[in-house]
N, C-alpha and C positions, 0 to 999 in steps of 0.2 A: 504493500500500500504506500503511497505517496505520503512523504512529510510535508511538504509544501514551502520547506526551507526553513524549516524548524526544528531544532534537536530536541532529546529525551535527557532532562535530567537524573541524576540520582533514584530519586524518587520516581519516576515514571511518566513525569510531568515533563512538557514542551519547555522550553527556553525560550523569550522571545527572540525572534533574527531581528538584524535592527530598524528597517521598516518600523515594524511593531514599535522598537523604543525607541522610534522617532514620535510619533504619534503619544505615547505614554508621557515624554517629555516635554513634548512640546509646548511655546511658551504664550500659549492662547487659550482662549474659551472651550476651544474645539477644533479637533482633525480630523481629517479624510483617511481611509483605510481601503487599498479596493485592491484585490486579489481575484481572480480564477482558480476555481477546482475543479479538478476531474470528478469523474463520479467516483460515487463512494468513497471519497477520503474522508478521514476522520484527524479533526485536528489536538486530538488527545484532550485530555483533562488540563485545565488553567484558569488561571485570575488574570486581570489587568487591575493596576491601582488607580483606574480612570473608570467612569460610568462607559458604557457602550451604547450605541443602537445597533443593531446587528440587521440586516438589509440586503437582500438579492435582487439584482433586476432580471433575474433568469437562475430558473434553479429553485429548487425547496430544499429547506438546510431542518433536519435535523436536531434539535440543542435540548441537551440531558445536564440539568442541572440536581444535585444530591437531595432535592425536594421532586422536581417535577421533569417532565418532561415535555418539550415543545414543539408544534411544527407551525413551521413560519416559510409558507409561501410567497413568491411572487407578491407583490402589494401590500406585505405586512411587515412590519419590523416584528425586533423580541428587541426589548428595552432589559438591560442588566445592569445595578447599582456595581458601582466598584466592589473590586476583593471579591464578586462573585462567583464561586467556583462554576466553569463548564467545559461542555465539549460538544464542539457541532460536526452532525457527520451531515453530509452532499447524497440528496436523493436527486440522484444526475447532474450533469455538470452545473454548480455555481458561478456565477460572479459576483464575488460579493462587495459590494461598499457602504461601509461602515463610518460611525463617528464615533472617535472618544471624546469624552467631556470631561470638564477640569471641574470640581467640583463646585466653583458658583454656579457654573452654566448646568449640571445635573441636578438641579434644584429640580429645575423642569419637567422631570421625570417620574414614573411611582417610586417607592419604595422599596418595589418585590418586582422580581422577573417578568415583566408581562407583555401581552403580544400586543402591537398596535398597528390601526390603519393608516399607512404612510397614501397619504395626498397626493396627488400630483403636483403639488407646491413642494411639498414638502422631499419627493422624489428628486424634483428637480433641484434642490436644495443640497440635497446629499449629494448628488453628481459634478455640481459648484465644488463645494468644499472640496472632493475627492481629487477634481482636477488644480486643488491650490498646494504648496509645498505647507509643511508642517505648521512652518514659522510663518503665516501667510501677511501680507504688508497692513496692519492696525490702521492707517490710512486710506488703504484702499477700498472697493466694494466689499472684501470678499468680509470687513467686517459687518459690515448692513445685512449680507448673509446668512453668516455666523447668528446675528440678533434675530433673522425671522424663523432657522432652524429651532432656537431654544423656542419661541413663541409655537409653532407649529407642533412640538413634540408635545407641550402644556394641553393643548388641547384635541390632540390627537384621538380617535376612540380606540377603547381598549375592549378586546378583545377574548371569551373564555376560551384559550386552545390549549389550553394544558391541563396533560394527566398526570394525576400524581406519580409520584416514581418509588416502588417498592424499595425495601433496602436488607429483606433477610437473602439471602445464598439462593436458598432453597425456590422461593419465590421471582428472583429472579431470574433462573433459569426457566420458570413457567412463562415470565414476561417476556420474555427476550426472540420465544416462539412466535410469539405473537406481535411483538411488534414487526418481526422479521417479516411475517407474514400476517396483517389486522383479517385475512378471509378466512383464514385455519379455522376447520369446524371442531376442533375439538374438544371436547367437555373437559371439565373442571377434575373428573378422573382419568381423562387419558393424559392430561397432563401434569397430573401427578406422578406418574412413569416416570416423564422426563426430571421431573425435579427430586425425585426421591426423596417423596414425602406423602402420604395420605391427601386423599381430597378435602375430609374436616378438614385437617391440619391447614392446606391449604387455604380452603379458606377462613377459617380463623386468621392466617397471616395476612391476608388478603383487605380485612376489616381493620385490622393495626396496621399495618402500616401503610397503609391508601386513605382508610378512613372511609372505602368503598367497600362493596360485595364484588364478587369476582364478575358476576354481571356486568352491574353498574361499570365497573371497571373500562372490561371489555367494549361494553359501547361506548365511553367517551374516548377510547382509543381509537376506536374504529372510524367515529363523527369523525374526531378531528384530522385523522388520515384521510376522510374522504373529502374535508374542506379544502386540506392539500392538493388535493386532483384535481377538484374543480377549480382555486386558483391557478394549477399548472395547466389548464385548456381541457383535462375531459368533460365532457358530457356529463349529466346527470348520472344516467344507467351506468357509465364506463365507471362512474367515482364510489354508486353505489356495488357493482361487483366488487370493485376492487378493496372496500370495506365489507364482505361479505354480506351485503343486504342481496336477497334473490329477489327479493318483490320490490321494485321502485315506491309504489304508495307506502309500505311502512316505512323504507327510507325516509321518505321525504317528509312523514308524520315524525319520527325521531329526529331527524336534524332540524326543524320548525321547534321541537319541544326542549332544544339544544340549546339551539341559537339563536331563534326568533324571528327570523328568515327562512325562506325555502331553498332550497339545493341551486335554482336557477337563477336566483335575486343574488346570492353568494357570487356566482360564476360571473353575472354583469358586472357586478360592482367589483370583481377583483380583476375585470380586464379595463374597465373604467381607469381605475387608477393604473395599471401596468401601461395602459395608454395604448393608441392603434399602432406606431410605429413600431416597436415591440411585440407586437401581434405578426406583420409584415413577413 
């Protein structure tokens, strides 16, 4: 698998390359960040001591934080306060460009990991920044920028796309089946097999450490996988296969009871903002 130009510390952890600790350093409000991945790279476990936006204009990215887990298609950022640990793996090739924020300008932001709807202002705001060097001129436009990205982030909407993230062993490897695969039909006893552990068991651990029932679970896995799709251009039917729904109508009555939207209002509004050239 690809580093991306990144080593493994001691620990098992990335080192930033210096890109990265240009951006970390840098002596502004806020920087640009913009890299290409290949599919499925995985940019290991890490913190930055800077807030992030985390941002793809092509590509659904992945991001496993020690609470939850995230997918952040096309048209939506994942907003992360500094020192928060994560890892974003590339469900097909990335481009990602990102901002770090210096902590007056992360005021802006929530608190906690969460996903937001990047504007077409706001999009285009990031691409500004991304195209300025670190240190970018205090005099020039690129601070007026700078002041309407923090403005845009405040009032961004935020979005539920995160599923909790288990944390015993055992359960883990039940997880890991299924996210690998959100259509896997198999029951809460065939995947005890794999985990090496009882179904109870299972889900008892399933209740502590989610705070969900293995159901529950499952389907907000599966929602949020299939919002992925529909922001990456499938169809309805293709997003609901591909979260194992076989009948469209319950799809579409489960992600309405999700998100408050239908499967197809989701898909407009994430090509809306991705824009038509980008479509092209």
């Amino acid at each position: 698998m690809a580093m991306s130009g990144q080593r493994l510390s001691r620990n098992g952890q990335r080192r930033p390359d210096r890109q990265v600790r240009a951006v970390e350093r840098a002596p502004r409000p806020l920087a640009g960040f913009a890299r290409d991945y290949p599919p499925g790279d995985w940019t290991g476990r890490h913190a930055h001591p800077r807030a992030q936006l985390l941002h793809a204009i092509s590509g659904v990215m992945r991001v496993q934080t020690d609470a939850a887990l995230f997918t952040v298609p096309p048209g939506y950022g994942l907003w992360l306060p500094a020192g928060q640990a994560h890892g974003v793996g590339m469900d097909g090739a990335v481009a990602m460009r990102a901002l770090f924020l210096r902590r007056d300008a992360a005021q802006a932001g929530p608190a906690e990991p969460t996903v937001i709807a990047v504007s077409p202002l706001l999009r285009e705001l990031i691409l500004a920044v991304c195209a300025e060097p670190a240190s970018w001129d205090e005099q020039g436009p690129a601070a007026l920028v700078a002041a309407l990205v923090v403005i845009e982030i405040g009032r961004a909407p935020r979005l539920p796309l995160a599923v909790p993230a288990p944390r015993d062993r055992r359960l883990l490897r039940a997880a890991s089946v299924l996210r690998a695969d959100p259509a896997d039909p198999r029951t809460l006893g065939e995947l005890a097999e794999v985990a090496g552990a009882s179904a109870r068991t299972l889900a008892r651990l399933f209740l502590r450490d989610t705070g969900m029932s293995f159901s529950a679970w499952r389907q907000t896995l599966r929602l949020t996988h299939a919002w992925g799709r529909l922001a990456a251009g499938d169809p309805p039917a293709r997003a609901a296969a591909a979260a194992g729904y076989a009948s469209l109508p319950a799809f579409g009555a489960a992600f309405r009871a999700a998100f408050g939207t239908t499967p197809a209002r989701a898909a407009r509004g994430a090509r809306g903002r991705i824009g038509d050239k980008d479509r092209a």
